[in-house]
Steps between C-alpha positions, in 0.01 A plus 500: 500500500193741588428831347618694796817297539575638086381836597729483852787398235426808262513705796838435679661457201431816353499682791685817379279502196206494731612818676571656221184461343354674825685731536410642147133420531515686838685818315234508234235449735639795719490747198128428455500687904460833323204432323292410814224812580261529739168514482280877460138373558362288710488105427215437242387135624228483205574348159501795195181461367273405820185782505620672785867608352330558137197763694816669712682513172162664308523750788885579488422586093269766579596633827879387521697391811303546768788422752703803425390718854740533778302681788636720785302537849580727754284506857605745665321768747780747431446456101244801474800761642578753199868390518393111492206517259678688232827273552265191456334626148866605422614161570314348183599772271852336531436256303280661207805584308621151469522301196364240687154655599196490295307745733479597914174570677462689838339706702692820305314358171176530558269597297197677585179503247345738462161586243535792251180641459578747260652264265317176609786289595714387802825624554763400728676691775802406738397481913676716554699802302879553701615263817325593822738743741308466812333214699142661435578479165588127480216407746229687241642273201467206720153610574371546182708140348319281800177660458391627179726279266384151545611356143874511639415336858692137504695660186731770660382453877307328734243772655485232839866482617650813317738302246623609226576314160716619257522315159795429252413350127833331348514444152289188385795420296809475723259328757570143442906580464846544678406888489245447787729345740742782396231742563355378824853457676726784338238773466230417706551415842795737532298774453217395716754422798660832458143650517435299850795598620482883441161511590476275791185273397474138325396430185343223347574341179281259306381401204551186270805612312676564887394202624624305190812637488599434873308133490778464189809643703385226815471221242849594384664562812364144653700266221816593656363437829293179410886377326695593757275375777416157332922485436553568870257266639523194286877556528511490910247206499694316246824545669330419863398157339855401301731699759727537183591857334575364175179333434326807559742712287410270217093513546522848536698528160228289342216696620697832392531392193116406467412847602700679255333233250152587651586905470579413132228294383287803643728744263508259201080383507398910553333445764438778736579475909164477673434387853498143391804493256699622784446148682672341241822545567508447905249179393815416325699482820299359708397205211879459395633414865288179533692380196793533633448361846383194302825498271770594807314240727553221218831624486610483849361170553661370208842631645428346814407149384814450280726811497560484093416844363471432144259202577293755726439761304394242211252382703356859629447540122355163453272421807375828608501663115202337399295504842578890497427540148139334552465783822570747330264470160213409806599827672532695113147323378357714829579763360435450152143477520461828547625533091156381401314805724373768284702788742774623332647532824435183670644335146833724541557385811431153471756485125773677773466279779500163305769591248715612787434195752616271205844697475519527846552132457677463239747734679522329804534174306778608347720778737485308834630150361812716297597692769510244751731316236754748499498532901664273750297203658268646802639472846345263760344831648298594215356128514406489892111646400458191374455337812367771682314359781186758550428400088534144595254538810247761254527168283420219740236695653309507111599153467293439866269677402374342178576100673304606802286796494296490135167510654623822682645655130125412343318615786694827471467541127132422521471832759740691306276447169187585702632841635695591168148462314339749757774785425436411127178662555635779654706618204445806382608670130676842503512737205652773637781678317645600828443269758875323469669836521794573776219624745780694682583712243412872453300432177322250671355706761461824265278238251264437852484918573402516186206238479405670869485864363402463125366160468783333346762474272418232217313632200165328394370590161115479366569614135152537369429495056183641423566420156415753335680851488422731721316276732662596847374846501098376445358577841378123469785383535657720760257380750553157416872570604354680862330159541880338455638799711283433785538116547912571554448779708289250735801288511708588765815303321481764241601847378225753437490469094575767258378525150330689262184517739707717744616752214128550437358510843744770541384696163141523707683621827721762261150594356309603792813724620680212681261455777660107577049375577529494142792249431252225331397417161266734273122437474403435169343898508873591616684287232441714196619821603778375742702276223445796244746681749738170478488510149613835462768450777845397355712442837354277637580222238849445697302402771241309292763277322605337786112351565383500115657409185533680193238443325200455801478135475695345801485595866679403789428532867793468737504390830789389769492165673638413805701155567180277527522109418345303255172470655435866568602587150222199370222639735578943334535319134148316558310858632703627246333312213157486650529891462624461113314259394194698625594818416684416156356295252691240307323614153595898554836505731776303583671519811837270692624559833884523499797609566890377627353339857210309359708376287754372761168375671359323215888393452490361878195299382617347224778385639353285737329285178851461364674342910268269452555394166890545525532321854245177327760533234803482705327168696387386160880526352663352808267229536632407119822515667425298750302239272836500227749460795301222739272362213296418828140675526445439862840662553365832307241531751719398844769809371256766452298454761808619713603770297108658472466491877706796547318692251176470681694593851614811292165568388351463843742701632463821253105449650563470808771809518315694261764500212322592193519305157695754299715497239823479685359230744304314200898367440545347783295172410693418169836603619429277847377186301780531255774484767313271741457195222945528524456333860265187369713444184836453701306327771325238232803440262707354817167329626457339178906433500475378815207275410660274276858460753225373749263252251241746486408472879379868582558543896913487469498676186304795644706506789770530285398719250429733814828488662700507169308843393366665798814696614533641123118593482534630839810746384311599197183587650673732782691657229209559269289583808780829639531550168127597379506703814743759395183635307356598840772755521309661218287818555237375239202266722425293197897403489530485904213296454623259211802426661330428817283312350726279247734432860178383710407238205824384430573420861163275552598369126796337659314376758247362302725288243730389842246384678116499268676337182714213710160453747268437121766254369468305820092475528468440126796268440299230424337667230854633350742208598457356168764477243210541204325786663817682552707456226807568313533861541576654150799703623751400794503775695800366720697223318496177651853406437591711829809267599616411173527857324 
């Protein structure tokens, strides 16, 4: 007696133990629900301590969160009416009183400077004293903010198109928590669409905290979809194939089970829901059903052959139990790899998806065999698929196909490989935060008005040590900033800059009585009298702090990017540091371009190091499968080679659609290899079964092998294929496009292994029909005692 005929024994004999035992595990697994949270920040793809996280970090110390704006933009020809200007500074004031805000800036704020002469400083005086009553009044203030007050142009308006830009500071220290999401949908979008409503105009709403918080709220209200979807689909497909309600009642019990096991594990590890944690649990689904076509299959046939329950369900346990087992720790090794990647993230998801695919089988393993043993024996009906004839004719025409036509399946491959290698080199990387947002939603579009009126929305920081005390405000080193503040403002993809440079050009302007020819650093004849009036000014350190620290040392100049790729953001870095490294010496300064995006960038990047290693890792580990199953080495190379073929179509295919390498379509190799290898394993244990019935001749047992497991790899792959497609109903492109993506190589993984594999085994069965070169295999993945168990 076998392992798997004990274990089948264990089983049905303790079959209300069993359940038991679930159902608890499933209880205490669904109390771990309430600890899931979601995620506050975007996904940080780079490992703690790499440079560019530890020079972001040196810049959050001194300067703080720099993600903490929410920006409002109104453009609007009717804005500079009395009744419409005054109700659009008014608008902001709102929300100064709330616990949540740190400060507001607009138009109503500013500041002029102005010099002192009398007592030799600056002082600082509001645009204007009371609202304006009348149109002539509103139209002067406009006058004199376009044209004499350049340090706010691109701040508070853009003196081109007329837009205005209102700013809202939350609290650094509620950024990162529930209290944002609170904020953003209880507080402040009702008050902005009351404002559009009574006053007739649309506003935009940006920022990173706003687009974080409604990129969190998609995320969360896609599981339910992605569940729901991936339950509805597999469910109609499965019961289209077995024709039989109750076989479908019981997957679907097995795969709801899984999920609430998935939503636990989430709860229990701490992990937070990001865009890739909420895969798991549909991945669950769609991984789960496969199982059980394998296990109600077996089952069915079983009934049909000899009509003896007891003996049936046995041998579902028995023959497919080990066969499935082997799948499944192929499909969960796929995934595992990504455990030894140095992104927190990536190593989250991978721990999820492997510990779940194991209980996904263990569930299956043990709920579908115990409920069918306390049901009734299935009805003739529910075994007619069986002999469906379109799978028999899908079948013979493979068969054909692989006796008659092999020169046809090489020639084709050869092409295939030939093409796929030209899209290869048509890949591109993407970086961008934004690029796999819904681009039909409102926040979407607000994020592009935003990049086309003010230059963007994503904050890149140059923090700048002089180190020494005092050091920014050397006129030295000022115009060694101008030289930084000119290279971005010759890059259309970004913001004009602010920093301290601005403050002090506008000290000079304030000096010669605000004539705007004089917004531009001081001579060195200019300097000494000109920051004796900043030194005796007090009020303007609120506006200093935000561009200087405490103590003189560190600078920072801000700019906005828009959503540019990879190779954009490499070509502005490189002018970038040419500037710096001119301008800056390493002895005297030091000085890191950062920031949230560059780090996503540099993120993206990295990333693509780590697919490579995890996907060689995944081959490497399944190859070791292969070698401790077959203990053949020429059968190592014959089952990959079909399984890697549909990588490099997928590859080819990103180039030649221009899919971008990204971390949600990075996935898509490992979790396609991991599932694909399933098809060759159940394929070569009956081939290698089949082998020793016929004396080792390889033509019949091929055949064989083809016809016994061709209609089960056919259901699987059609399931798995609708199935990864219910993430095209997402809003997200990287998920529409991971879905697609996982479907497309699936499908062409099925046909490699039915007709690629079967076509190798024939041209090189000389080399393998040898009982030394492919021996004993070290486990029996489908017992040989088939008649006698």
């Amino acid at each position: 007696m076998n392992f798997w005929t004990k274990v089948a024994g264990i089983i049905l004999r303790n079959r209300y133990l069993v359940l038991v035992c679930i159902a608890i595990i499933t209880g205490l697994l669904a109390s771990q629900m309430k600890y899931m949270k979601f995620s506050y920040t975007e996904a940080n793809l780079l490992p703690e301590n790499h440079e560019a996280n530890l020079e972001y970090n040196k810049f959050l110390e001194i300067f703080g969160e720099e993600g903490n704006l929410v920006i409002l933009g109104l453009k609007d020809s009717t804005v500079f009416t009395p009744q419409k200007f005054n109700a659009w500074n008014g608008l902001v004031k709102q929300f100064d009183d709330l616990e949540e805000i740190d400060f507001t800036v607009s138009i109503a704020d500013i500041q002029k400077l102005k010099a002192d002469r009398k007592k030799r400083k600056f002082v600082l005086e509001p645009l204007y004293a009371k609202d304006p009553k009348t149109s002539e009044e509103v139209l002067a203030i406009k006058k004199e903010l376009f044209e004499k007050l350049p340090f706010y142009d691109n701040l508070l308006f853009n003196k081109e198109t007329g837009t205005l830009q209102t700013a809202i500071y939350i609290k650094k220290e509620i950024i990162n928590t529930p209290k944002r999401r609170d904020f953003i949908f209880n507080t402040l979008i009702p008050i902005i669409e009351k404002f559009e409503k009574n006053q007739n105009v649309d506003v935009r709403i940006s920022g990173m905290p706003y687009i974080r918080t409604l990129n969190a709220q998609n995320i969360q209200d896609e599981i339910l979809l992605f569940v729901l979807g991936a339950l509805l689909i597999t469910a109609i497909i499965f019961f289209f194939f077995f024709r039989s309600y109750r076989a479908t009642f019981i997957t679907l019990l097995v795969v709801i089970v899984g999920v609430t096991w998935a939503f636990g594990f989430i709860g229990w590890f701490g992990y937070e829901i990001t865009v890739l944690t909420a895969l798991i649990p549909p991945l669950i689904i769609v991984i789960g059903v496969p199982n059980a076509v394998f296990l109600i299959n077996k089952y069915q046939q079983e009934i049909k052959k000899h009509g003896n329950q007891a003996k049936s369900l046995q041998r579902v346990i028995a023959k497919v139990g080990n066969a499935t087992l082997m799948t499944n720790i192929t499909t969960a090794s796929g995934f595992a790899t990504f455990v030894f990647v140095k992104s927190d993230l990536l190593r989250e998801f991978g721990i999820l998806a492997s510990v779940n695919i194991i209980s996904i089988f263990i569930l299956a393993l043990l709920i579908i065999p115990i409920i069918y043993s306390f049901m009734p024996l299935p009805k003739k009906k529910h075994l007619n698929h069986l002999e469906k004839k379109w799978i028999e004719n899908v079948v013979n025409w493979m068969e054909r196909m692989v006796k008659n036509q092999r020169i046809t399946i090489y020639f084709t491959t050869v092409i295939v490989i030939i093409l796929s290698i030209i899209g290869v080199y048509k890949i591109r990387v993407s970086g961008s935060i934004i690029e796999d947002m819904p681009k039909s939603t409102g926040f979407y579009k607000d994020i592009k008005f935003f990049e086309n009126e003010f230059g963007g929305i994503m904050p890149l920081e140059i923090l700048i040590d002089t180190k020494k005390d005092k050091g920014v405000m050397k006129l030295s080193t000022l115009k060694k900033m101008d030289k930084i503040n000119e290279t971005i403002e010759s890059f259309p993809e970004l913001s004009k800059p602010i920093s301290v440079v601005n403050l002090v050009k506008y000290s000079k302007q304030a000096y010669y009585k605000g004539n705007p020819k004089y917004y531009q650093l001081p001579t060195n004849q200019e300097q000494s009298y000109i920051f004796a009036y900043t030194k005796n000014t007090n009020s303007d350190a609120g506006m200093l702090k935000n561009f200087v620290d405490s103590t003189g040392r560190y600078a920072r100049i801000t700019t906005f990017m828009k959503d540019i790729g990879t190779d954009k953001m490499d070509v502005i870095q490189e002018r970038l540091k040419a500037v710096i490294n001119k301008e800056f010496p390493a002895d005297d300064f030091s000085v890191s371009i950062t920031g949230k995006a560059l780090v996503f960038i540099k993120g993206t990047n990295y990333l693509i190091t780590n697919l490579v290693v995890s996907l060689s890792l995944a081959i490497i580990l399944i190859a070791l499968f292969m070698a401790w199953m077959f203990r053949s080495p020429q059968m190592i190379v014959i089952s990959l080679l079909p399984n890697m073929l549909p990588l490099l179509i997928t590859a080819g295919l990103m180039g030649f659609f221009d899919i971008p390498i990204k971390p949600s379509t990075i996935l898509v190799f490992s979790i396609a290899f991991g599932i694909s290898v399933d098809d060759t394993i159940h394929f070569l244990a009956k081939y290698r079964q089949e082998l020793i019935a016929n004396n080792w001749r390889i033509k019949p047992s091929v055949y064989s092998a083809l016809r016994e497991t061709g209609v089960s790899m056919f259901y699987t792959s059609i399931v798995l294929f609708f199935g990864f497609l219910v993430f095209c109903l997402s809003s997200f492109g990287g998920t529409i496009a991971l879905g697609g993506l996982v479907s497309i190589t699936l499908l062409l993984a099925m046909v490699s292994n039915l007709l690629l594999l079967p076509s190798l085994l024939l041209t090189f069965e000389k080399k393998i029909a040898n009982k030394k070169m492919f021996k004993e295999p070290k486990i029996k993945i489908i017992p040989l005692e088939e008649e006698n168990l």
